[in-house]
KOLGUSE-290054 format. One record per atom (N, C-alpha, C): residue number from 1; chain; atom name; x, y, z. Coordinates in steps of 0.2 Angstrom, whole numbers, plus 5000, padded with zeros to 4 digits. Example, Ala and Ser with C-alpha at 12.3 -4.5 7.8 and 13.67 -1.06 7.14 Angstrom:
# residues 2
1  A  N  5066  4972  5039
1  A  CA  5062  4978  5039
1  A  C  5066  4984  5039
2  A  N  5064  4989  5035
2  A  CA  5068  4995  5036
2  A  C  5064  5000  5039
END
This chain:
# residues 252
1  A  N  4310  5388  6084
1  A  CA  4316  5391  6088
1  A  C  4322  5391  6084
2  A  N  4326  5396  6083
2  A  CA  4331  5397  6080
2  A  C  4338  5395  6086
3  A  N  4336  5392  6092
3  A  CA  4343  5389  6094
3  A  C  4342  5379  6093
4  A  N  4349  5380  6090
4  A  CA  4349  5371  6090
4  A  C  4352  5367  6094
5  A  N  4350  5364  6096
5  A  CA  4351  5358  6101
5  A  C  4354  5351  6097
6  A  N  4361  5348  6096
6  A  CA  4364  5344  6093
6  A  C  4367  5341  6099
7  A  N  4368  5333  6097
7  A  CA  4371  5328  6102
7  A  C  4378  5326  6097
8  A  N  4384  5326  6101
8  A  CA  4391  5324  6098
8  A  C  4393  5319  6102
9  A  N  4391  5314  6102
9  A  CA  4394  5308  6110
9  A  C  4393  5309  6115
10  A  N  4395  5312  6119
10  A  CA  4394  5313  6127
10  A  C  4391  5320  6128
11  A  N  4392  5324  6123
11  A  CA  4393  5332  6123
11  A  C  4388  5334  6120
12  A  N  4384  5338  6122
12  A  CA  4376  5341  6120
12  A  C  4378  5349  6118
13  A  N  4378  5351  6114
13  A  CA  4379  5358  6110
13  A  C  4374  5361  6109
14  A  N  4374  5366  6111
14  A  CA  4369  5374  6111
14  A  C  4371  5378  6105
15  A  N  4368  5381  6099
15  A  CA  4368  5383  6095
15  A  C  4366  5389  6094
16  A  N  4369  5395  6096
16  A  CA  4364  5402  6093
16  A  C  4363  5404  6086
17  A  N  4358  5401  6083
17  A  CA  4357  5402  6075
17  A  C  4353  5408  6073
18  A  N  4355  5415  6074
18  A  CA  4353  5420  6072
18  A  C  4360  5421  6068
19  A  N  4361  5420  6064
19  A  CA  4368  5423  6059
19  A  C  4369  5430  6056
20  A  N  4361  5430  6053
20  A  CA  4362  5435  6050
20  A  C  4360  5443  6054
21  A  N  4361  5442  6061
21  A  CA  4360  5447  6065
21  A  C  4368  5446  6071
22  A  N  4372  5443  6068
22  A  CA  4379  5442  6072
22  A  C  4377  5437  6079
23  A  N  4371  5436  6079
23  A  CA  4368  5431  6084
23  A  C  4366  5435  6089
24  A  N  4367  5442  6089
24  A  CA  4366  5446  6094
24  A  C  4356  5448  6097
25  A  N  4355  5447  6103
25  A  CA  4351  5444  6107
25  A  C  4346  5447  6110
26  A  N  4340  5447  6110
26  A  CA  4334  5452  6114
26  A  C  4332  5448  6116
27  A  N  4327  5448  6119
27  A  CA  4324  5447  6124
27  A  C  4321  5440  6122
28  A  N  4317  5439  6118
28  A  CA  4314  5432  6115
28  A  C  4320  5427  6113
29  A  N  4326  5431  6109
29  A  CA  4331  5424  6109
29  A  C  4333  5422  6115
30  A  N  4333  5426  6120
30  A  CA  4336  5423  6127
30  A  C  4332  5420  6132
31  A  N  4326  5419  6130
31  A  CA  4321  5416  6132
31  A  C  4321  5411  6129
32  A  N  4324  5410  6123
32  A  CA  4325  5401  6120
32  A  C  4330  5398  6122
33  A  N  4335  5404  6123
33  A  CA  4342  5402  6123
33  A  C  4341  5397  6133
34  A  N  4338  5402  6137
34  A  CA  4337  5398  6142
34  A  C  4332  5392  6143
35  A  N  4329  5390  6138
35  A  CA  4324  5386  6138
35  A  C  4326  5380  6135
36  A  N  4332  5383  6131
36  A  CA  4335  5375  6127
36  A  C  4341  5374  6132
37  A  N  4342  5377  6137
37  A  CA  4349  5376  6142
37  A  C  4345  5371  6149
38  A  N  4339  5374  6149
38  A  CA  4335  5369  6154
38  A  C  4333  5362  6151
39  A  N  4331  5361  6145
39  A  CA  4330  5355  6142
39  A  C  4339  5352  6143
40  A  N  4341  5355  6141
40  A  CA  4349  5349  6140
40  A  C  4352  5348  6148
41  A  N  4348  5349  6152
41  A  CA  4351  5352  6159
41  A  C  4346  5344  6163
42  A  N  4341  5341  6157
42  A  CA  4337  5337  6162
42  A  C  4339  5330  6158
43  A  N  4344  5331  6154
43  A  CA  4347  5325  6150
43  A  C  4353  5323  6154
44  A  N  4350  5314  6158
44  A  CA  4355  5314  6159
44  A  C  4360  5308  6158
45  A  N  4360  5308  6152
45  A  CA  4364  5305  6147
45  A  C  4371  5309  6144
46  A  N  4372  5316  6143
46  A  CA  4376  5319  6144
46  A  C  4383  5320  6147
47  A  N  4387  5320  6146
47  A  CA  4393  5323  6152
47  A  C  4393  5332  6152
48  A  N  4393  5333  6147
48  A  CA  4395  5344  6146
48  A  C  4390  5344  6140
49  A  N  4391  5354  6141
49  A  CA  4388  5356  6137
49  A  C  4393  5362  6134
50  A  N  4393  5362  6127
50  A  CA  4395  5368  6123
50  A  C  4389  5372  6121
51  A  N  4392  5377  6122
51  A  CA  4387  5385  6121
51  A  C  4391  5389  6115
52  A  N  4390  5388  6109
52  A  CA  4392  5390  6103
52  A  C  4387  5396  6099
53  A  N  4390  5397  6095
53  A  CA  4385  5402  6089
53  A  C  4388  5402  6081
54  A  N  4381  5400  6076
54  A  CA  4382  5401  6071
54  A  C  4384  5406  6067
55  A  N  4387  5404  6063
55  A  CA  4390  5411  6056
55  A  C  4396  5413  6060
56  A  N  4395  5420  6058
56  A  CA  4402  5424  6061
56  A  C  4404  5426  6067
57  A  N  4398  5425  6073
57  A  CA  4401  5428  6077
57  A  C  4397  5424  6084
58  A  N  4401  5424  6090
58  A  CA  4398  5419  6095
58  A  C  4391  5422  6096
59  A  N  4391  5430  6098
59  A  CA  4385  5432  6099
59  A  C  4391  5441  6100
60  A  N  4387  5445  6097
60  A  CA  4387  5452  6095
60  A  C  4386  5454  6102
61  A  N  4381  5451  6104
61  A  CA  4382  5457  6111
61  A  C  4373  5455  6111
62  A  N  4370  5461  6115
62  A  CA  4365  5463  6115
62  A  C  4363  5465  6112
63  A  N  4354  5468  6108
63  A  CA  4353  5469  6105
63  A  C  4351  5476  6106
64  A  N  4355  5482  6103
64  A  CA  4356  5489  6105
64  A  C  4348  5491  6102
65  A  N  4348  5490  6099
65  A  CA  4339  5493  6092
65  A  C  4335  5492  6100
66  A  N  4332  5486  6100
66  A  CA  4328  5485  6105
66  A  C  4331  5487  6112
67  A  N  4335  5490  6114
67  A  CA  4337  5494  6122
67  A  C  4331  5501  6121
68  A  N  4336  5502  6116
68  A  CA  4333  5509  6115
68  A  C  4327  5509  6112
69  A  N  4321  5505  6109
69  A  CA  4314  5506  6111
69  A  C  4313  5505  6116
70  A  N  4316  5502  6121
70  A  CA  4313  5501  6127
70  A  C  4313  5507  6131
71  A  N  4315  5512  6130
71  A  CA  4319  5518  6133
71  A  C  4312  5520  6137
72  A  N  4305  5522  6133
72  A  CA  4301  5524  6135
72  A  C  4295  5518  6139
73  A  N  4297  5515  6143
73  A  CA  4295  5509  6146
73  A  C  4296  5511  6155
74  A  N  4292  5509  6158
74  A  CA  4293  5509  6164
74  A  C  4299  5507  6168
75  A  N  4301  5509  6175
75  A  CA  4309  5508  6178
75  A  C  4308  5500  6178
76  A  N  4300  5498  6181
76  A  CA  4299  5490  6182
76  A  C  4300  5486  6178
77  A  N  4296  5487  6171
77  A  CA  4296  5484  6164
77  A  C  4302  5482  6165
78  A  N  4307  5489  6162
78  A  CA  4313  5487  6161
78  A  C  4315  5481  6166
79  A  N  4313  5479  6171
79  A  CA  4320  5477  6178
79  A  C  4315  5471  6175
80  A  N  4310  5470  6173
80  A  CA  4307  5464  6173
80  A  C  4310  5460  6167
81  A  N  4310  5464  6162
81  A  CA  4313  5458  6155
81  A  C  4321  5460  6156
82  A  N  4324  5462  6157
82  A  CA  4331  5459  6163
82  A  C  4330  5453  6165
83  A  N  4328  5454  6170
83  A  CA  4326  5447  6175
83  A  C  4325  5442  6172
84  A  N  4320  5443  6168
84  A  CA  4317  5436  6165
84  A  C  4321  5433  6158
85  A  N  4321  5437  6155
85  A  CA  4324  5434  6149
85  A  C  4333  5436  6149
86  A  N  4338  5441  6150
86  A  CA  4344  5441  6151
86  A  C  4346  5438  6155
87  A  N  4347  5439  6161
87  A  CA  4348  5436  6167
87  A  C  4347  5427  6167
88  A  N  4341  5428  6166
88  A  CA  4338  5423  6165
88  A  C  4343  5415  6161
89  A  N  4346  5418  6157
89  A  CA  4353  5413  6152
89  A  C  4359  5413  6158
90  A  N  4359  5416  6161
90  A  CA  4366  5416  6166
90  A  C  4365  5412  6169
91  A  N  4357  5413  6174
91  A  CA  4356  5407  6180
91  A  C  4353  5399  6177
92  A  N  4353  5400  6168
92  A  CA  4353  5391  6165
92  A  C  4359  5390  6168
93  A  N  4364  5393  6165
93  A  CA  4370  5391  6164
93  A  C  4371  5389  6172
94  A  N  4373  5393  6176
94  A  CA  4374  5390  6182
94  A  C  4371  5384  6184
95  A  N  4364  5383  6185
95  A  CA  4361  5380  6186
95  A  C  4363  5371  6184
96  A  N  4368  5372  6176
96  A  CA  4367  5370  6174
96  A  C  4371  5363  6179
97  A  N  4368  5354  6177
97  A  CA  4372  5349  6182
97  A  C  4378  5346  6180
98  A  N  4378  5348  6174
98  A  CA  4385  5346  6169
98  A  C  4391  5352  6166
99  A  N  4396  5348  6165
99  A  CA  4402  5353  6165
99  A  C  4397  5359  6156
100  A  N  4400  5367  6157
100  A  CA  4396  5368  6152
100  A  C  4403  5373  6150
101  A  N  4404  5372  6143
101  A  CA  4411  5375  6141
101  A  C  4408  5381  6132
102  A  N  4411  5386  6135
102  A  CA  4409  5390  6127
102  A  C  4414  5388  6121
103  A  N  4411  5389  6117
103  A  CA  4416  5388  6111
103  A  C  4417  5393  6107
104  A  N  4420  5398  6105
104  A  CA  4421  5404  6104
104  A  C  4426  5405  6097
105  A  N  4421  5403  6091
105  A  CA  4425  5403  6084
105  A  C  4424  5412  6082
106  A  N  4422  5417  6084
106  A  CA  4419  5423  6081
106  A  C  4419  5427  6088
107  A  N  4417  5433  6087
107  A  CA  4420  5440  6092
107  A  C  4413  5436  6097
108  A  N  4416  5436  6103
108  A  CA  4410  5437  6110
108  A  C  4410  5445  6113
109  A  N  4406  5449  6110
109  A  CA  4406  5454  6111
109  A  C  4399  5457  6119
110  A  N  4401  5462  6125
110  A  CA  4396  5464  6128
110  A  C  4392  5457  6131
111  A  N  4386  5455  6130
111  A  CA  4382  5452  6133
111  A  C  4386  5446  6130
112  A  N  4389  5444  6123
112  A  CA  4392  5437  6122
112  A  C  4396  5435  6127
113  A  N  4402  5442  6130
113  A  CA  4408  5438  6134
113  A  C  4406  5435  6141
114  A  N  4398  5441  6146
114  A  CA  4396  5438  6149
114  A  C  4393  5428  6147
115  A  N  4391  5431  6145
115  A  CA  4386  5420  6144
115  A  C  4394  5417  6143
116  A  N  4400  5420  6139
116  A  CA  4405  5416  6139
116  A  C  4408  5415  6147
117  A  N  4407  5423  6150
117  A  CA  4411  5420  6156
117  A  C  4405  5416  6162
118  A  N  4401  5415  6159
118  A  CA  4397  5410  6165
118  A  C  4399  5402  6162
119  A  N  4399  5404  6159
119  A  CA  4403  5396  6157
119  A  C  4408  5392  6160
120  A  N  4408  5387  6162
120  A  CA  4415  5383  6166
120  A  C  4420  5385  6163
121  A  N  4421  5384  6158
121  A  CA  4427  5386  6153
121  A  C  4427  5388  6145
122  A  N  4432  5391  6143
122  A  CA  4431  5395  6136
122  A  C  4437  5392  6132
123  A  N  4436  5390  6127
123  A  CA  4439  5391  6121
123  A  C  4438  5392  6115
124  A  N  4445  5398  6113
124  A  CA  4444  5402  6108
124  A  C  4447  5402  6103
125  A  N  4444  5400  6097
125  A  CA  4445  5400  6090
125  A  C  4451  5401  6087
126  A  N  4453  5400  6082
126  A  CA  4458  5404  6077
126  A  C  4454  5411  6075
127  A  N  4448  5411  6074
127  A  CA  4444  5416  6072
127  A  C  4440  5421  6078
128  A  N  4441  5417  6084
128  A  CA  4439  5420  6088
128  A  C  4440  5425  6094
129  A  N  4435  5429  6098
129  A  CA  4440  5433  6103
129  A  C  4435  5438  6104
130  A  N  4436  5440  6113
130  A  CA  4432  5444  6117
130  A  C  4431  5451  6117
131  A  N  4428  5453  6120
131  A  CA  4428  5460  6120
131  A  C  4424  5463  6125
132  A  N  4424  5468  6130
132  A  CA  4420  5469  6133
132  A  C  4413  5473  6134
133  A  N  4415  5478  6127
133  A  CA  4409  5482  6124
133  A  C  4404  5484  6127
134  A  N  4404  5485  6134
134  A  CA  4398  5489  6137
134  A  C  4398  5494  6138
135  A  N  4403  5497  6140
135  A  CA  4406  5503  6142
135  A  C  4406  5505  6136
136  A  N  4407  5505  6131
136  A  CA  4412  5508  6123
136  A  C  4403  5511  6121
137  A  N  4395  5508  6123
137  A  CA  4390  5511  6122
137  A  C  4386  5514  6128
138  A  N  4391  5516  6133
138  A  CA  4391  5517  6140
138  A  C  4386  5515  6145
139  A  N  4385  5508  6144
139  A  CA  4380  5502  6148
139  A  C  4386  5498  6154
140  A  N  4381  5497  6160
140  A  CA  4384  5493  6163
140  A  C  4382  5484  6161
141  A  N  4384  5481  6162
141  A  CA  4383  5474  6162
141  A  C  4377  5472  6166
142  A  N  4371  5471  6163
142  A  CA  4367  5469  6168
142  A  C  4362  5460  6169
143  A  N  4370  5460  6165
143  A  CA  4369  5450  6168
143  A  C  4375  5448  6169
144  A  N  4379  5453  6175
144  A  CA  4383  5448  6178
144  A  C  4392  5450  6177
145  A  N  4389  5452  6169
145  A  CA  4400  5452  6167
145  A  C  4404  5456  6170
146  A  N  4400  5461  6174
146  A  CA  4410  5463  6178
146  A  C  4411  5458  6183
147  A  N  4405  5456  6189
147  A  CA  4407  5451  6192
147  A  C  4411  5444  6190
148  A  N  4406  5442  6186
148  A  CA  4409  5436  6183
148  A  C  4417  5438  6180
149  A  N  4418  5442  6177
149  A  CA  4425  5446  6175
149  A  C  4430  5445  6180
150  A  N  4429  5447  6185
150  A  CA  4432  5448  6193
150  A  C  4433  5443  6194
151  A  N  4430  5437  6193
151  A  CA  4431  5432  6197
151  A  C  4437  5426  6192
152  A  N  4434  5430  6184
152  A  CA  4442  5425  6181
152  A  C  4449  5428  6183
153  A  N  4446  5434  6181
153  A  CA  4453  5441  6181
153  A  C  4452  5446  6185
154  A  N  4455  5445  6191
154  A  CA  4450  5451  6197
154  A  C  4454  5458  6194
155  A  N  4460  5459  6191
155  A  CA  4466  5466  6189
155  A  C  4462  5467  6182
156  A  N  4458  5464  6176
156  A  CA  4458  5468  6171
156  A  C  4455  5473  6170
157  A  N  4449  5474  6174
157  A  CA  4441  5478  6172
157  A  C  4445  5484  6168
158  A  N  4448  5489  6173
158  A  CA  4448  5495  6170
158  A  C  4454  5496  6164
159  A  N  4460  5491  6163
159  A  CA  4462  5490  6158
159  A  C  4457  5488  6151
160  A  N  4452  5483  6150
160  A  CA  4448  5482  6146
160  A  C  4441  5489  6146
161  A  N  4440  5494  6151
161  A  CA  4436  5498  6149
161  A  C  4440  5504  6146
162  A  N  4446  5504  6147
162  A  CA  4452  5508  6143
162  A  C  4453  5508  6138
163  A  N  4453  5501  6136
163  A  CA  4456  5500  6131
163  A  C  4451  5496  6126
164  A  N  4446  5495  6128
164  A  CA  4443  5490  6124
164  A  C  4446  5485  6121
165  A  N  4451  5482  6119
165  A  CA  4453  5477  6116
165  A  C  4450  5472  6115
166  A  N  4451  5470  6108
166  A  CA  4449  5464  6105
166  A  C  4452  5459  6106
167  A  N  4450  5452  6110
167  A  CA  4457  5449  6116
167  A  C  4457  5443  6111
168  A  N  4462  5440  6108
168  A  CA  4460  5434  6102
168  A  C  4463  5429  6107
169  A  N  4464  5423  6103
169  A  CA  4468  5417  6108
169  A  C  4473  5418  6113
170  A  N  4479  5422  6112
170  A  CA  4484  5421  6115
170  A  C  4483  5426  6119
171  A  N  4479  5432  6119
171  A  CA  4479  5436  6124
171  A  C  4474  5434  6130
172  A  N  4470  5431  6127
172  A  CA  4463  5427  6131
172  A  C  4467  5422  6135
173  A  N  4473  5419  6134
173  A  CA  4477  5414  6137
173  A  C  4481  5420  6145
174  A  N  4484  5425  6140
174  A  CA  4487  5429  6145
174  A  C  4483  5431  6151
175  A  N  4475  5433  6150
175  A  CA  4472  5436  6153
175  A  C  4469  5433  6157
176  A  N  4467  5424  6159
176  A  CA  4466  5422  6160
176  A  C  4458  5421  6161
177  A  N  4456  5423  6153
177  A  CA  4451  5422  6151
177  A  C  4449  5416  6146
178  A  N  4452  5412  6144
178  A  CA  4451  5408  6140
178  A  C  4456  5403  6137
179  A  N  4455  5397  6134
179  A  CA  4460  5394  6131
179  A  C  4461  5395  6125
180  A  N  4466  5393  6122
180  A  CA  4468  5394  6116
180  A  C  4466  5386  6112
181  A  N  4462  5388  6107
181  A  CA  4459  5380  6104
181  A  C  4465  5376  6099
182  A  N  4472  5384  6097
182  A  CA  4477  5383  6092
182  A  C  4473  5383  6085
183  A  N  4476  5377  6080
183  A  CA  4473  5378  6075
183  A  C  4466  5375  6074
184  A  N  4463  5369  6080
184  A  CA  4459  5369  6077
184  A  C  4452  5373  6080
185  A  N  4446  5372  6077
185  A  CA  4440  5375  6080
185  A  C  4440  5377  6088
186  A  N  4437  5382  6088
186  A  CA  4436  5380  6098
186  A  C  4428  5375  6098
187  A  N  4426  5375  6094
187  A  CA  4419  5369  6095
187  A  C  4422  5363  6095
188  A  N  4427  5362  6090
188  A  CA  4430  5354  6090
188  A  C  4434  5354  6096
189  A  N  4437  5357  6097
189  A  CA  4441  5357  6105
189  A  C  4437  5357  6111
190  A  N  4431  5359  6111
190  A  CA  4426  5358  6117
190  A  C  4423  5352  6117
191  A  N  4421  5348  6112
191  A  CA  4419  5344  6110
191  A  C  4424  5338  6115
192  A  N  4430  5339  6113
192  A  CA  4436  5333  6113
192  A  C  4437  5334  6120
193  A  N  4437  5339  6125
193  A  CA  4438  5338  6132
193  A  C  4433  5334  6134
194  A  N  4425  5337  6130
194  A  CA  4419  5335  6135
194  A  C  4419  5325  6134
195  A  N  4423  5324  6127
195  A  CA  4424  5318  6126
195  A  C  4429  5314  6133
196  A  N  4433  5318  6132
196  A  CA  4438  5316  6139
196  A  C  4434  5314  6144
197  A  N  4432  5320  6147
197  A  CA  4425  5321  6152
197  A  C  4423  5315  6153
198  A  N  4420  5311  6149
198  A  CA  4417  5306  6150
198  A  C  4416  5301  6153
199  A  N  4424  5299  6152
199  A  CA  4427  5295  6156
199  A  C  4427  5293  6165
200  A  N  4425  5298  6164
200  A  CA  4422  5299  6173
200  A  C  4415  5298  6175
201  A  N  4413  5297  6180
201  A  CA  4405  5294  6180
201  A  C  4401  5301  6178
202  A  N  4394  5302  6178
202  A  CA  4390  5307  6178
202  A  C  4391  5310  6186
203  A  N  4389  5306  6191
203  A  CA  4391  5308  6196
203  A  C  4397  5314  6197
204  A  N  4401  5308  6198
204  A  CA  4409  5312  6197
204  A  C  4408  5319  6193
205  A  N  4406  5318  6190
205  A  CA  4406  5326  6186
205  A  C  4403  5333  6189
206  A  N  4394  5330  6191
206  A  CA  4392  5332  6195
206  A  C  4396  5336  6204
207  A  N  4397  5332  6205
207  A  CA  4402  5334  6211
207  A  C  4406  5338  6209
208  A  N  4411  5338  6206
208  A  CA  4414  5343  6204
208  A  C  4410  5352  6201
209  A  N  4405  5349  6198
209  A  CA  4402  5357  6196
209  A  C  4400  5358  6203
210  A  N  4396  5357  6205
210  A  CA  4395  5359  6210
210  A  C  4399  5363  6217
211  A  N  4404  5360  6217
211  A  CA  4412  5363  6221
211  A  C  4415  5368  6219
212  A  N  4413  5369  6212
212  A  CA  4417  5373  6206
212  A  C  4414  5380  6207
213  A  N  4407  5378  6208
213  A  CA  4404  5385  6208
213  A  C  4399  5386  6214
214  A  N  4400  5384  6218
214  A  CA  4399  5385  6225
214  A  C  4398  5391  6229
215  A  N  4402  5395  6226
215  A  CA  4405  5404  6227
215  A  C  4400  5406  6221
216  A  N  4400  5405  6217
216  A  CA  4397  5409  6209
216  A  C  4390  5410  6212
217  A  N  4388  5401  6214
217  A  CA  4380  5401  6216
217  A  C  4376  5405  6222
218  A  N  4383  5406  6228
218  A  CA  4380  5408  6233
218  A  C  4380  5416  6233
219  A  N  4382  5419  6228
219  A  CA  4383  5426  6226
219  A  C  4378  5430  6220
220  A  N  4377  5425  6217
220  A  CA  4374  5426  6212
220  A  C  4368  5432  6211
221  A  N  4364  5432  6215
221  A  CA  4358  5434  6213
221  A  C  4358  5440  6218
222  A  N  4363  5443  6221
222  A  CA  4365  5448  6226
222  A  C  4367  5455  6221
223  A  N  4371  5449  6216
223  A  CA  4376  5453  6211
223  A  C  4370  5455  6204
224  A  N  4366  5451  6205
224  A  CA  4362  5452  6197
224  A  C  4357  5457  6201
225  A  N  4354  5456  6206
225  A  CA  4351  5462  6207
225  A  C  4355  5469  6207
226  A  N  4361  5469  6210
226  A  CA  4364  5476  6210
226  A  C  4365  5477  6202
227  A  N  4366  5474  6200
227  A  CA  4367  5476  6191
227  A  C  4363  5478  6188
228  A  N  4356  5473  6187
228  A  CA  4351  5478  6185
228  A  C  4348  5485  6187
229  A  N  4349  5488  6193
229  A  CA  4349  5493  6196
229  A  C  4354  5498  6192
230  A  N  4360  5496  6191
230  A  CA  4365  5500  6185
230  A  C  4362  5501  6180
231  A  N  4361  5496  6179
231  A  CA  4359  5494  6169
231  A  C  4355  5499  6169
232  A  N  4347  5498  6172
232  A  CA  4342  5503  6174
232  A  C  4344  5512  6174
233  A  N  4347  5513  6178
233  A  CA  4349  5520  6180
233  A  C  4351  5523  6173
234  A  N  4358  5518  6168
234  A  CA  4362  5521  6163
234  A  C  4355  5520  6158
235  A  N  4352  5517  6155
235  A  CA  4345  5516  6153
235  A  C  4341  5521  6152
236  A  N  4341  5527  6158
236  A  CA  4337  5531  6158
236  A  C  4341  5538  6156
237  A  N  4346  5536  6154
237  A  CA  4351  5542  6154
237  A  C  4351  5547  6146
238  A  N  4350  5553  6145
238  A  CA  4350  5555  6140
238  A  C  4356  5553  6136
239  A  N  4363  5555  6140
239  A  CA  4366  5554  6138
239  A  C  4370  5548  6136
240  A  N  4367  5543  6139
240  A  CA  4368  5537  6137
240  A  C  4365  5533  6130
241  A  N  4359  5537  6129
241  A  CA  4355  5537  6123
241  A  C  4357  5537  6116
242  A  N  4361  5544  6119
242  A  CA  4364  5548  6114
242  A  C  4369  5544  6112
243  A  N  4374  5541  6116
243  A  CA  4378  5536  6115
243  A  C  4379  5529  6111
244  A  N  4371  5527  6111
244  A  CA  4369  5521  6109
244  A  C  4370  5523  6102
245  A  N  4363  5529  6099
245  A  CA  4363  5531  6093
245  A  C  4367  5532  6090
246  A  N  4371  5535  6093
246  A  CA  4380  5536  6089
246  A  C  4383  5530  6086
247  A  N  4383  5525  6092
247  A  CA  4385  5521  6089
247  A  C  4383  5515  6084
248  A  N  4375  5514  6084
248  A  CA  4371  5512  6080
248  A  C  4372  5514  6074
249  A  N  4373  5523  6074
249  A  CA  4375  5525  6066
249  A  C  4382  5523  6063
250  A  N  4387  5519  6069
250  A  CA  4392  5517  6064
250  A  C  4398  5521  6067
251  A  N  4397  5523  6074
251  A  CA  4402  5529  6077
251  A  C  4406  5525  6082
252  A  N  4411  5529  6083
252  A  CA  4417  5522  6086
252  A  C  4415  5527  6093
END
């Protein structure tokens, strides 16, 4: 498996070790990615989870190459590895019984800013910073992130699909997307709350996730099925095709 599972005190760390592909995600890595989130999720020796990525970037996004194989694939296929393996990392993450926090030293691009924004909370890097990029290869999100977007920041969507902006710390603070780690790492800064965290029974912690995302959970799978129905449709579109390729060859 190329994701690593590391223990830091109380704080159990999720690691996406694909570097040399920006960490960005098909379908097999997010089928670890959610299999190492249900392991950590039956540990209950734990307080929090950070969701991190190695090298340079939290996660790139999706894995454009493989969309576009997939083109010639049935309407069902398609909805089914959705389902199971994208989607799939959304509903770890909620699921998960412990506070789970991203750590965001590098661009969370497209599918990274979703898994970032299922996250109880964000913090971002010196080095780090979101972006919404679905749009900019004209895909809808189809695990979750405009919902989940709505729900940090109900005013930005069409500002970010305007503008695409690169949101570093201080603007991820404005936006009411994220903390600011300051100078140091956002992994050591997720770390040190989940250490704070601690201090409070597992229970106690429990209860609160729970409360926290009570709305997230009861909506969930309402909103993930209309998305992949999106995704779907833009998927078959030539133009959307044509889109992708452009950008694949390095076109803004």
């Amino acid at each position: 498996m190329s994701v690593k599972l590391e223990r830091n005190g109380a704080a159990a760390l999720l690691i996406f070790d694909w570097p040399e592909q920006r960490n960005a995600l098909g379908p097999d890595e997010c089928r670890e990615i959610a299999a190492g989130l249900r392991k950590l999720a039956r540990d209950g020796e734990i307080s929090g989870v950070v969701v991190t990525g190695e090298g340079p970037a939290f996660c790139a996004g999706g894995n454009l190459k493989g969309a576009v194989s997939r083109t010639g694939m049935s309407e069902e296929e398609r909805r089914q590895i959705v389902y199971t393996a994208y989607q799939d990392v959304i509903r770890a993450l909620v699921d998960m019984p412990v506070v789970t926090i991203a750590a965001i030293d590098g661009p969370a691009i497209g599918l990274g800013l979703d898994i970032a924004l299922a996250c109880d909370c964000r913090f971002v890097g010196p080095q780090g910073s979101l972006m919404q990029g679905w749009a900019r290869v004209g895909f809808a999100p189809g695990t979750g992130g405009e919902w989940l977007l709505r729900l940090k920041a109900p005013h930005i969507l069409w500002k970010l699909l305007e503008e695409q902006p690169r949101i570093g710390q201080d603007l991820a603070e404005a936006m009411n997307l994220g903390e600011s780690s300051a100078e140091a790492t956002a992994r050591e800064r997720a770390v040190q709350r989940i250490e704070k965290l601690a201090l409070l029974s597992r229970d106690t912690i429990e209860a609160y996730v729970r409360l926290s995302r009570m709305d997230l959970r009861a909506g969930l799978e309402a909103h993930l099925a209309a998305a992949v129905g999106e995704q779907i449709k833009l998927l078959a579109s030539p133009l959307v095709k044509a889109r992708v390729e452009h950008v694949l060859k390095g076109g803004k």
